[in-house]
N, C-alpha and C positions, 0 to 999 in steps of 0.2 A: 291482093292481100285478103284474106282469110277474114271473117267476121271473129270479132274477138282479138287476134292475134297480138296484139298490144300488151293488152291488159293479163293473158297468159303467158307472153313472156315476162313484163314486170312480175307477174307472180313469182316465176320459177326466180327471177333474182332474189327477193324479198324470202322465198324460201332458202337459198341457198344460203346468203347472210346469216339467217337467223340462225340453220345448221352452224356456221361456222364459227357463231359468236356461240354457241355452247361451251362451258368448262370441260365436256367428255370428248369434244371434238380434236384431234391431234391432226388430222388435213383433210382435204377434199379435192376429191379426183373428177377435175376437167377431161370430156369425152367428146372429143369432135366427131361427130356423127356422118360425116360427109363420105362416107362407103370405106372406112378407115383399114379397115381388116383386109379388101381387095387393094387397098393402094400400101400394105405391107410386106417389105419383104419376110418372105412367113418363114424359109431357113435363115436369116440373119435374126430373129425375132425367138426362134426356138431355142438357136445355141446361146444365144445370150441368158433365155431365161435359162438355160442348162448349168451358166454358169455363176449369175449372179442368184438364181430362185433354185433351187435344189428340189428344194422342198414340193415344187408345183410342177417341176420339169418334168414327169411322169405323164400329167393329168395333161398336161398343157399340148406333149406331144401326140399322145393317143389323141386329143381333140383337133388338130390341125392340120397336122402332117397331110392331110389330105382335102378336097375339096369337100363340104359339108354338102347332103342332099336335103334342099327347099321343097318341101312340096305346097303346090298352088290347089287351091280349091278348084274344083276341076277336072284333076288328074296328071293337070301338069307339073313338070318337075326343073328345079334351076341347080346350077351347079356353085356354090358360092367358094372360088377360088381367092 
């Protein structure tokens, strides 16, 4: 365990609440972080937004349709599928 880590998690709750007890707040988008994007299937993910998000399914497909290039300080490079 990380020095701190307690007390920056509490934070990020006590942030988040506070977010959500706002009057201009209408939701708040939970992100499981745990490498989410490579555990998606990214064609079942694209025709969906194709067909429920219109509007983004442009943006959405130019950005994914393919594997993004990482570059590492260094020179190295990772392929994020």
């Amino acid at each position: 365990m990380s020095a701190g880590l307690r007390s920056e998690s509490k934070a990020a709750v006590h942030t988040m609440n506070s977010i959500f007890e706002q009057e201009e707040t209408d939701q708040v988008f939970l992100l499981d972080g745990s490498n989410a994007f490579n555990a998606l299937n990214t064609a079942a993910a694209l025709h969906t937004i194709r067909v429920l998000c219109p509007l983004i399914a442009t943006y959405a497909v130019n950005t994914y349709r393919q594997p993004a290039r990482l570059f590492i300080t260094g020179g190295s490079e990772l392929n994020s599928a």
